[in-house]
Backbone as CSV, one residue per row, in Angstrom:
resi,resn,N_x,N_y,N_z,CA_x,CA_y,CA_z,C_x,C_y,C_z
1,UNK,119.217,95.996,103.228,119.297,96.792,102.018,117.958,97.412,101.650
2,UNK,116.977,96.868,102.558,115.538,97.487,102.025,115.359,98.511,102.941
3,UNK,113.886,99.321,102.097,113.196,100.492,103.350,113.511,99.852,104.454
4,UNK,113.848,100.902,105.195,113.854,100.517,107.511,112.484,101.293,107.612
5,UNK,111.504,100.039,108.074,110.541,100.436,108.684,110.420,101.537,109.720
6,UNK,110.711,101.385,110.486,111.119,102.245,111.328,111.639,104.075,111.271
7,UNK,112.684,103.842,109.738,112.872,105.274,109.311,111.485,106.058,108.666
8,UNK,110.843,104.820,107.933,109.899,105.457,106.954,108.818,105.237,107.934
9,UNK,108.460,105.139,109.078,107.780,105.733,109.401,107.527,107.513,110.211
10,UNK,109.126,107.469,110.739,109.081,108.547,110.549,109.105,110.133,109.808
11,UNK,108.738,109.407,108.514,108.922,110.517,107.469,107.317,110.899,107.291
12,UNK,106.507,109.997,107.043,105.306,110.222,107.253,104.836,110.919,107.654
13,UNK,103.655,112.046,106.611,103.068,112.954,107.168,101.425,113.295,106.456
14,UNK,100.866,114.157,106.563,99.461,114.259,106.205,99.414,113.824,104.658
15,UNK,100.512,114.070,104.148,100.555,114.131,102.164,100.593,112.825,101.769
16,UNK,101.123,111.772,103.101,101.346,110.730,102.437,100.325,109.958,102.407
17,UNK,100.714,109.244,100.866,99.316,108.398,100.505,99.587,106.788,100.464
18,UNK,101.120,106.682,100.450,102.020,105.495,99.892,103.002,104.996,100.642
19,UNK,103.388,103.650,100.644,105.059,103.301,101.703,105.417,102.511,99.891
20,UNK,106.502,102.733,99.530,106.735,102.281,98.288,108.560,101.123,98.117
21,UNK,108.031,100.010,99.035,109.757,99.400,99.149,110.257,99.146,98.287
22,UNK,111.309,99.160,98.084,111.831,98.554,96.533,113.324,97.188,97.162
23,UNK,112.464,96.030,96.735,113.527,94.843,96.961,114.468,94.967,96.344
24,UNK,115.365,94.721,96.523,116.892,94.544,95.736,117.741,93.141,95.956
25,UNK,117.985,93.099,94.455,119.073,91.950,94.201,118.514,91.071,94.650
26,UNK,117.546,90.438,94.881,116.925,89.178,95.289,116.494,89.350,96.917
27,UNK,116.662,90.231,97.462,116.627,90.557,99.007,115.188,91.613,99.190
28,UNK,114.139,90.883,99.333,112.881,91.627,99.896,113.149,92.054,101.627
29,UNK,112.522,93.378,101.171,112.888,94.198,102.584,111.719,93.365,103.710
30,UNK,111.518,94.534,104.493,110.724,93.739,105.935,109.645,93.806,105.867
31,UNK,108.934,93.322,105.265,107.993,93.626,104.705,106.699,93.438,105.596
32,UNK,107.020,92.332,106.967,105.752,92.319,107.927,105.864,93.589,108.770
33,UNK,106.773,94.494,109.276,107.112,95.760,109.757,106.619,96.731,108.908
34,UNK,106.503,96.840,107.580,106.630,97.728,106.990,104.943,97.891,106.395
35,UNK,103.973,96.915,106.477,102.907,96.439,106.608,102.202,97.191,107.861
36,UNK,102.915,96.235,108.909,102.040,96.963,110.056,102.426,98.846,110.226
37,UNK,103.593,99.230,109.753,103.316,101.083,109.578,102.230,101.152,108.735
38,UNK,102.169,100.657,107.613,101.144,100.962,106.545,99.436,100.939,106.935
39,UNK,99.620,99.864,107.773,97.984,99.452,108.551,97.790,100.736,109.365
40,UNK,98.800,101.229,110.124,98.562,101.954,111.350,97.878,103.819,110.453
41,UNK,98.706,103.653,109.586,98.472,105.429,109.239,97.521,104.778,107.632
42,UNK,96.924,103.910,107.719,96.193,103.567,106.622,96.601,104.210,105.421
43,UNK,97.942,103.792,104.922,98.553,103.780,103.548,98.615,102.576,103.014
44,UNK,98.674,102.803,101.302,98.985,101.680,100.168,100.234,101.409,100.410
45,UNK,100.600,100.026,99.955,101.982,99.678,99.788,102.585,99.220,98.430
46,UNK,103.064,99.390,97.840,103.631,99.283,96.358,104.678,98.790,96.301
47,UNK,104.926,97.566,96.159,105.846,96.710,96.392,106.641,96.880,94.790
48,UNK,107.844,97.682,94.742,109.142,97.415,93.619,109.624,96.030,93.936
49,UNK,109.359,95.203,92.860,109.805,93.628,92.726,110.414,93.452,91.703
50,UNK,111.337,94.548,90.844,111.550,94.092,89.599,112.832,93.708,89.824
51,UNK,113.442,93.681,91.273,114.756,92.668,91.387,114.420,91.188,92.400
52,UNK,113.542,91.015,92.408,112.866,89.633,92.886,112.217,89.013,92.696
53,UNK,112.099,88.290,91.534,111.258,88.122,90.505,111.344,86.755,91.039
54,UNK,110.143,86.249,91.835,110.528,84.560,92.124,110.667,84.364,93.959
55,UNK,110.957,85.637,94.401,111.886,85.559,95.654,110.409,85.440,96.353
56,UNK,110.991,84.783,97.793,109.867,84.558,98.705,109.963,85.008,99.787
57,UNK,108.980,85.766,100.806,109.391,86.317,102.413,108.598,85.728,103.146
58,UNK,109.034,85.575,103.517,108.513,84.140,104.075,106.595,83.726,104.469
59,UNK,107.199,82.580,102.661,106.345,81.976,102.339,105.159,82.843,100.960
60,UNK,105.573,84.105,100.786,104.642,84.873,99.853,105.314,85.247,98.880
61,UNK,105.171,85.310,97.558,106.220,85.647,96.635,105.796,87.187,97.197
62,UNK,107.215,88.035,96.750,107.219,89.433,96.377,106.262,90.252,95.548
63,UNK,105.535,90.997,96.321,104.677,91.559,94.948,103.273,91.324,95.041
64,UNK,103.107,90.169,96.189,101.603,89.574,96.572,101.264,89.983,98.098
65,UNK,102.245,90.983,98.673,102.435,90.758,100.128,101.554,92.371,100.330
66,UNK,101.989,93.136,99.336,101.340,94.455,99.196,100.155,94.774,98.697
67,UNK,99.751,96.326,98.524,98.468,96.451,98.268,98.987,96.005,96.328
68,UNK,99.569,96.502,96.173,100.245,96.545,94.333,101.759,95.842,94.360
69,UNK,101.922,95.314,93.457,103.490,94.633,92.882,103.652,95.312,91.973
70,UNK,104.688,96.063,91.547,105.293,96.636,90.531,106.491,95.733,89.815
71,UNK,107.171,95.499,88.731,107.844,94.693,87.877,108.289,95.825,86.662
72,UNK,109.280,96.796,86.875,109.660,97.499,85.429,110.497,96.171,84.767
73,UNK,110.406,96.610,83.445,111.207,95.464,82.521,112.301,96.195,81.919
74,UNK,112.799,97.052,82.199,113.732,97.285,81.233,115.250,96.666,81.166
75,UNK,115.926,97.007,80.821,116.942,96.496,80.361,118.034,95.298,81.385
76,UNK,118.075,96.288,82.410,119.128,95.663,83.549,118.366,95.323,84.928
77,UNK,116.642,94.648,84.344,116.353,93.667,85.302,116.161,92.534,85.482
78,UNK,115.838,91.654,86.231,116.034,89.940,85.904,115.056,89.741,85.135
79,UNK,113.777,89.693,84.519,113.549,89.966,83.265,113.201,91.177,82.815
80,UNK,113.121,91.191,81.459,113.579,92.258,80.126,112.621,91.893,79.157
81,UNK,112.073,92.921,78.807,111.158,93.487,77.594,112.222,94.716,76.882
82,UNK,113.159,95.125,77.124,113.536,96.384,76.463,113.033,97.290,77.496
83,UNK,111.665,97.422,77.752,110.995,98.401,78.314,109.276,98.108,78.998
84,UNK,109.261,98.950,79.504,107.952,98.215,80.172,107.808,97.982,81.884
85,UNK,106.711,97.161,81.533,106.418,96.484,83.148,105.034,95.797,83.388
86,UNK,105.169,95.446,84.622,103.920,94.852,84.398,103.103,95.071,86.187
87,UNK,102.451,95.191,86.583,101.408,95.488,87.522,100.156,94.665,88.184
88,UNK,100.575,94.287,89.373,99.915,93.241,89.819,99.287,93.213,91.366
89,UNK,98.083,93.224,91.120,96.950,93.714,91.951,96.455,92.628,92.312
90,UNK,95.421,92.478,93.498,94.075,91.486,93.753,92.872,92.517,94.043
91,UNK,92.980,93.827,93.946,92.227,95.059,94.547,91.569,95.356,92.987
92,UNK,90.499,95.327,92.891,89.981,95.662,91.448,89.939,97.386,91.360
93,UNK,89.884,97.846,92.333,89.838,99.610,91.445,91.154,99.913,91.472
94,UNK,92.041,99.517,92.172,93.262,99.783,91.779,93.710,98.925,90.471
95,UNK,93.315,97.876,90.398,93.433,97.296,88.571,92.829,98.333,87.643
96,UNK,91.572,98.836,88.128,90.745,99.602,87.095,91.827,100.923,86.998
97,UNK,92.315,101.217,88.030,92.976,102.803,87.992,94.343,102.532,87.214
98,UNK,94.971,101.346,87.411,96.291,101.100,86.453,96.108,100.970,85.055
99,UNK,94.742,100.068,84.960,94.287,100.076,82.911,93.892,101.414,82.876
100,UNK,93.461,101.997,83.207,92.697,103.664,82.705,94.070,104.247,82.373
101,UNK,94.803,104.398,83.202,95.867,104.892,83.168,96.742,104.675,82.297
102,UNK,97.566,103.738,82.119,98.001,103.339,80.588,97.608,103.559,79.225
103,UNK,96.300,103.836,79.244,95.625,103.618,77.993,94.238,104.896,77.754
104,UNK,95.302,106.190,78.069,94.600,106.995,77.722,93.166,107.697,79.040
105,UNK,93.130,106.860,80.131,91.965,107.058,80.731,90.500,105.909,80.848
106,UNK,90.650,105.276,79.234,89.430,104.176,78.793,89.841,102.539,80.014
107,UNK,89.018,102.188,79.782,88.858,100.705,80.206,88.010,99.850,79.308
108,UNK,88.776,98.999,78.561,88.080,98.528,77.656,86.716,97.813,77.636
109,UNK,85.520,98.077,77.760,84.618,96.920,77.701,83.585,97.566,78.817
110,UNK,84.318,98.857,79.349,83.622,99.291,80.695,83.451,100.732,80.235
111,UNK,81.811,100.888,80.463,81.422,102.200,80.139,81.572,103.668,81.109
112,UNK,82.141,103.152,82.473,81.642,104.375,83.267,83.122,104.056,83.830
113,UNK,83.982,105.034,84.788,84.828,105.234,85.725,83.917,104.705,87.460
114,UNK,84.426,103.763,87.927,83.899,103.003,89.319,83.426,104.102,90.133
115,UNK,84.673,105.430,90.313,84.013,106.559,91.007,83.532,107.595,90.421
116,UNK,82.791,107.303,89.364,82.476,108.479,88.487,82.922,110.014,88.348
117,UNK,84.442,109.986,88.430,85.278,110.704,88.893,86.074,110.928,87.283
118,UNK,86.608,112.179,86.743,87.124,112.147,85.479,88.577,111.551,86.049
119,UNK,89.007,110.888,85.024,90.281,110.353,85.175,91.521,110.504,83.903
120,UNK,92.365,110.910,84.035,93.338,111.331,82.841,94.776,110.411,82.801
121,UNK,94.666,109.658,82.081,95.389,108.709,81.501,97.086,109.069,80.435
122,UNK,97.804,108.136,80.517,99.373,108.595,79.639,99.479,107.120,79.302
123,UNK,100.150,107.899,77.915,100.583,106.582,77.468,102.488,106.771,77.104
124,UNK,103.153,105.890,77.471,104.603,106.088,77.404,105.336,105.143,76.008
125,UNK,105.906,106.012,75.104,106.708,105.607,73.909,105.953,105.846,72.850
């Protein structure tokens, strides 16, 4: 039921920056296949976990296996905020690029952008 490694690698082309799987219903896709495409054409992986909240592939929860874990909360996922989500990194400029982002561009407590690069931020609701 998950990305086929194999398809998504052949979609891949100069634009791409991302392999983005999205687990379902408790069923994490292939995720050591889908890894090694990602290694080969040096893309991020963004793991959609907001239907595996808990689930393990063997041996790693969902969400820790990628470069990013994604978790929307809204209504009709195994957990619920109404709305929302939550974002889960071990890569600090990609943490820094998800708080900037949420919140206008700022990072609280931090005076400069890591790549001294302008950065433009949204905030949703």
């Amino acid at each position: 039921m998950g990305l086929d490694p194999e398809d998504v690698e052949k979609k891949i082309t100069t634009h791409t920056k991302a392999i983005m799987p999205t687990h379902l219903v408790g069923a994490p896709s292939k995720m050591d296949a889908i890894m090694e495409v990602a290694g080969e054409h040096d893309l991020l992986v963004i793991e959609d976990c907001a239907q595996t909240v808990g689930t393990k592939y063997k041996g790693k929860r969902t969400g820790t296996i990628g470069d990013v874990g994604a978790f929307s909360l809204q209504l009709h996922k195994v957990i619920t905020t109404g709305d929302g989500g939550v974002v889960a990194t071990n890569d600090d400029k990609l943490y820094e690029r998800a708080a900037r982002y949420q919140d206008h561009g700022c990072l609280r407590g931090v005076d400069s952008y890591t790549d001294n690069e302008a950065f433009v931020g949204s905030v949703t609701g």
